[in-house]
C-alpha positions in Angstrom: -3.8 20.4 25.5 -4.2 16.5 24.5 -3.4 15.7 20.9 -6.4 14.0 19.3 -5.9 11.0 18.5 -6.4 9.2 14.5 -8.6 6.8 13.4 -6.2 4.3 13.3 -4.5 4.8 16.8 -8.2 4.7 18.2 -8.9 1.2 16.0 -5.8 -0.2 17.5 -6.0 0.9 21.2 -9.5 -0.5 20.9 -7.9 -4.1 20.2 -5.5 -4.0 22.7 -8.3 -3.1 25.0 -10.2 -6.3 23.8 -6.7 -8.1 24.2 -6.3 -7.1 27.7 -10.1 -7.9 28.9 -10.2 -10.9 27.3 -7.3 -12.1 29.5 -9.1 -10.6 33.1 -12.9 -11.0 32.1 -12.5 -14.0 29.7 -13.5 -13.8 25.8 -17.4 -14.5 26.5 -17.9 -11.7 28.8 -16.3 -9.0 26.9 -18.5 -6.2 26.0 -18.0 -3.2 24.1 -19.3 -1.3 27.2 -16.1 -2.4 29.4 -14.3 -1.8 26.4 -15.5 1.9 26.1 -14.7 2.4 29.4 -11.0 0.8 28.9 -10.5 3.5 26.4 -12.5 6.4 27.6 -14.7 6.3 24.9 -18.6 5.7 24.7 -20.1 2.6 23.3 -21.5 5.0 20.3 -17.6 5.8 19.8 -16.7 2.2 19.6 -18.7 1.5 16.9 -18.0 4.3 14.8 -14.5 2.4 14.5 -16.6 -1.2 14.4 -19.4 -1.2 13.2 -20.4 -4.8 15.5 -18.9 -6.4 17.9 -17.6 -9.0 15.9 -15.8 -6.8 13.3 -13.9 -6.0 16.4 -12.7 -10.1 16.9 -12.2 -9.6 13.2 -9.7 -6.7 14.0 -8.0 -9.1 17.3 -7.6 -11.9 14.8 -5.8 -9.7 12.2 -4.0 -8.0 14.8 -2.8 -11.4 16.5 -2.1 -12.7 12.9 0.0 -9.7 12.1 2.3 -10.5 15.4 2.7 -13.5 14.5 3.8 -13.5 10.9 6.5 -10.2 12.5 7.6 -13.4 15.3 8.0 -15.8 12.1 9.7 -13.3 9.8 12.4 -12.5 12.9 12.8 -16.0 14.0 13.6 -16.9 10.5 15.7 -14.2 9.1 18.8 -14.9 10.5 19.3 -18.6 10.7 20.1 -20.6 7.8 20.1 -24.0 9.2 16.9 -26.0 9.0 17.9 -27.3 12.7 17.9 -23.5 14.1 15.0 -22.4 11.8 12.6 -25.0 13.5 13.1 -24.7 17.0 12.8 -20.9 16.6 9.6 -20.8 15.2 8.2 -22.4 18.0 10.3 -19.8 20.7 8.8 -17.1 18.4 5.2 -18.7 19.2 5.6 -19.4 22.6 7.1 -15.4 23.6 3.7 -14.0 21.3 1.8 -15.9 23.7 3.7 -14.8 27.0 3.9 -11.3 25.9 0.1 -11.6 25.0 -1.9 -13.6 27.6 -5.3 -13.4 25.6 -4.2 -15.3 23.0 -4.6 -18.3 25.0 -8.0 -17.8 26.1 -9.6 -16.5 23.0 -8.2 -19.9 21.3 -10.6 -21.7 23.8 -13.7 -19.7 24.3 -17.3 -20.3 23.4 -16.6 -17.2 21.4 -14.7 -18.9 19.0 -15.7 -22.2 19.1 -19.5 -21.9 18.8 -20.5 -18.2 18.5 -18.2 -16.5 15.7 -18.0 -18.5 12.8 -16.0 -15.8 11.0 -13.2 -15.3 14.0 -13.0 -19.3 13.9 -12.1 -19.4 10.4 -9.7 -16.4 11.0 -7.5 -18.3 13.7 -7.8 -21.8 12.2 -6.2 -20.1 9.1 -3.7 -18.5 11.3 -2.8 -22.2 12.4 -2.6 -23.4 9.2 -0.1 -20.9 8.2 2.1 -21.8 11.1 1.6 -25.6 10.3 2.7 -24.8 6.4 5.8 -22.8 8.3 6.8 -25.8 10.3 6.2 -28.9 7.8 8.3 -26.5 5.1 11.1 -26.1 7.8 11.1 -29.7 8.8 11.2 -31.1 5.1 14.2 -28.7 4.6 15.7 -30.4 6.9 15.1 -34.0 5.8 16.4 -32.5 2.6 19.8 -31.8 4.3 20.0 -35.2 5.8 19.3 -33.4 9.6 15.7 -34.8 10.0 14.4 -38.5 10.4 12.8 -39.2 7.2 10.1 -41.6 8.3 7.7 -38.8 9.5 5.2 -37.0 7.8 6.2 -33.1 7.6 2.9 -32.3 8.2 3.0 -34.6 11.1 5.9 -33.4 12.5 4.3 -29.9 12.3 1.4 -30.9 14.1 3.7 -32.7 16.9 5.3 -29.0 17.3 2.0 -27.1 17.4 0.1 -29.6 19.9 3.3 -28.8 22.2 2.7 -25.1 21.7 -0.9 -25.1 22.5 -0.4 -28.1 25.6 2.0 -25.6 27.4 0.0 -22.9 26.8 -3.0 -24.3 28.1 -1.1 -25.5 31.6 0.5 -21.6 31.7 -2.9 -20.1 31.7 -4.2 -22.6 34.4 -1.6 -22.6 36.7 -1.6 -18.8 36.5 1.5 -18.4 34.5 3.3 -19.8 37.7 6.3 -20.7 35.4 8.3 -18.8 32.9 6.5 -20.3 29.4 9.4 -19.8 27.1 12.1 -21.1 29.5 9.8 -24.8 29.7 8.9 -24.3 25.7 12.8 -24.6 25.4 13.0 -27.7 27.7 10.1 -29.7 26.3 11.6 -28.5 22.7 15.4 -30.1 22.8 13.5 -33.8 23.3 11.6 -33.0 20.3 14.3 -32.1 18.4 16.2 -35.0 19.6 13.6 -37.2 18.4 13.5 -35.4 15.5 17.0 -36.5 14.6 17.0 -40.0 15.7 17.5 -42.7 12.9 14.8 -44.4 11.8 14.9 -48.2 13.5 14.2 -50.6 10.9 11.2 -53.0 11.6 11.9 -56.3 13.2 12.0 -59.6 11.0 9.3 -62.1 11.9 12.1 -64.3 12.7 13.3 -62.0 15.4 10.0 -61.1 16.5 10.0 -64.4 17.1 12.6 -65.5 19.0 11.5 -62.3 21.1 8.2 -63.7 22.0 10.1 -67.8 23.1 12.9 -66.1 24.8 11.9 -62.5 26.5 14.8 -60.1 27.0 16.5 -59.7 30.2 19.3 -57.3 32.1 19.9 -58.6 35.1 23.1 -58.9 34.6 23.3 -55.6 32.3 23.9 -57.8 29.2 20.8 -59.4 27.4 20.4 -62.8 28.1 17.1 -64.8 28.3 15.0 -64.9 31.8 15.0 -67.7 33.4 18.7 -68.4 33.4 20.0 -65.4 35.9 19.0 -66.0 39.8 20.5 -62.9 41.3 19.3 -60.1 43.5 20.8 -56.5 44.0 22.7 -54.9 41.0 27.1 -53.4 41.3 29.4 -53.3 38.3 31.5 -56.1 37.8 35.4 -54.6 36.8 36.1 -57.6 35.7 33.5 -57.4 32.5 32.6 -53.8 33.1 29.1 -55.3 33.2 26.4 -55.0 35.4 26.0 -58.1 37.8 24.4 -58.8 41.1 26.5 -59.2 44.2 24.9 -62.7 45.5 24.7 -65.6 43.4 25.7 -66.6 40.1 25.0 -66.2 36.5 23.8 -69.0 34.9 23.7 -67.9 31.7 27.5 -69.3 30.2 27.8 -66.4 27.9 28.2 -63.8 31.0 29.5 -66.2 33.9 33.4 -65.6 33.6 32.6 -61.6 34.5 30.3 -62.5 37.5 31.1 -63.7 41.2 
């Protein structure tokens, strides 16, 4: 004998039916027929949980924003560090939308974009509240002296969420041929890195300057000014530790007792 089912489990196994078709049929030709059918219900049933069809992207919005906040709430929770806190947010992002596929293609359908007014404002308030998460996490750590502190939080934020949504985009195209969170973590240590990086202090006009009469060269792995160096193919001289090229000579006086 099968245990009827509440209201609520029926509400919520209608969303992840919406979820799941959304990902094979594609957000703009879900219907609540071939979501009846998903569930076993008829298309009467469905609405006596949703009234309309878009009370039931309402109900994927909340539910998406719901997973989401749990992702933020665990990422966060046991990291004290402003340098941990940051970078897990993202991860937390990143393994929703592997462990969700939809979510990617709902984000760019017509559905949202031009057709549901309501479920737009839903998910660009959803990306707001991760943007607020982010810029709060990154001035935290500009606080603590870990963070650069010529960017914008905001900026920085929105430098973390473009990344999110980039790789997202080329996971769902290439038919989730790599393992998201693994290149989310790759693509994240340069940002971080660049996140830490000192802020270089604007060249002088004098230096601009003497940039613009005399161009910087390596040729012989020490800047001198082109024009002055001859030489072809590059070694290491051990008398300098310097690079320098095997034919030729320097003829720049500052590096010519290293090179032969």
């Amino acid at each position: 004998m099968s245990v009827r089912k509440t209201a609520e489990e029926r509400k919520d196994e209608i969303l992840e039916a919406a979820l799941h078709l959304s990902d094979e049929v594609g957000p703009d030709r879900l219907s609540t027929e071939a979501i009846a059918q998903r569930v076993g219900l008829t298309q009467p049933g469905i609405f006596r949980h949703f009234p309309t069809k878009q009370s039931i992207w309402l109900g994927v919005a909340e539910k998406i924003s719901m997973a989401m906040q749990a992702g933020w709430r665990r990422a966060l929770g046991t990291r004290e560090d402003a340098e941990d806190r940051l970078p897990s947010l993202v991860l937390a992002q990143l393994k929703l939308i592997q462990s969700v596929p939809g979510i990617p293609a709902i984000l760019f359908s017509r559905e949202l974009h031009a057709e549901n007014d309501l479920l737009r404002k839903a998910v660009l308030g959803l990306m707001n509240n991760f943007r607020k998460a982010l810029s709060a996490e990154f001035k935290r750590g500009q606080a603590d002296g870990k963070f650069r502190g010529d960017l914008d939080p905001d900026d920085a934020a929105l430098i973390l969420i473009g990344l999110v949504q980039g790789l997202a985009v080329r996971w769902s195209l290439s038919g989730r041929t790599f393992a998201l969170v693994d290149e989310g973590s790759r693509f994240l240590d340069m940002h971080m890195r660049f996140f830490r990086e000192p802020a270089q202090a604007p060249a002088t006009s004098e230096k601009r300057n003497e940039q613009a009469e005399f161009p910087t060269a390596y040729w012989c792995g020490a800047p001198h000014r082109s024009g002055n160096c001859r030489l072809s193919s590059v070694s290491i001289s051990p008398a300098c530790g310097a690079r320098r090229r095997e034919r030729g000579k320097c003829r720049d006086p500052r590096f010519r007792s290293g090179h032969r």
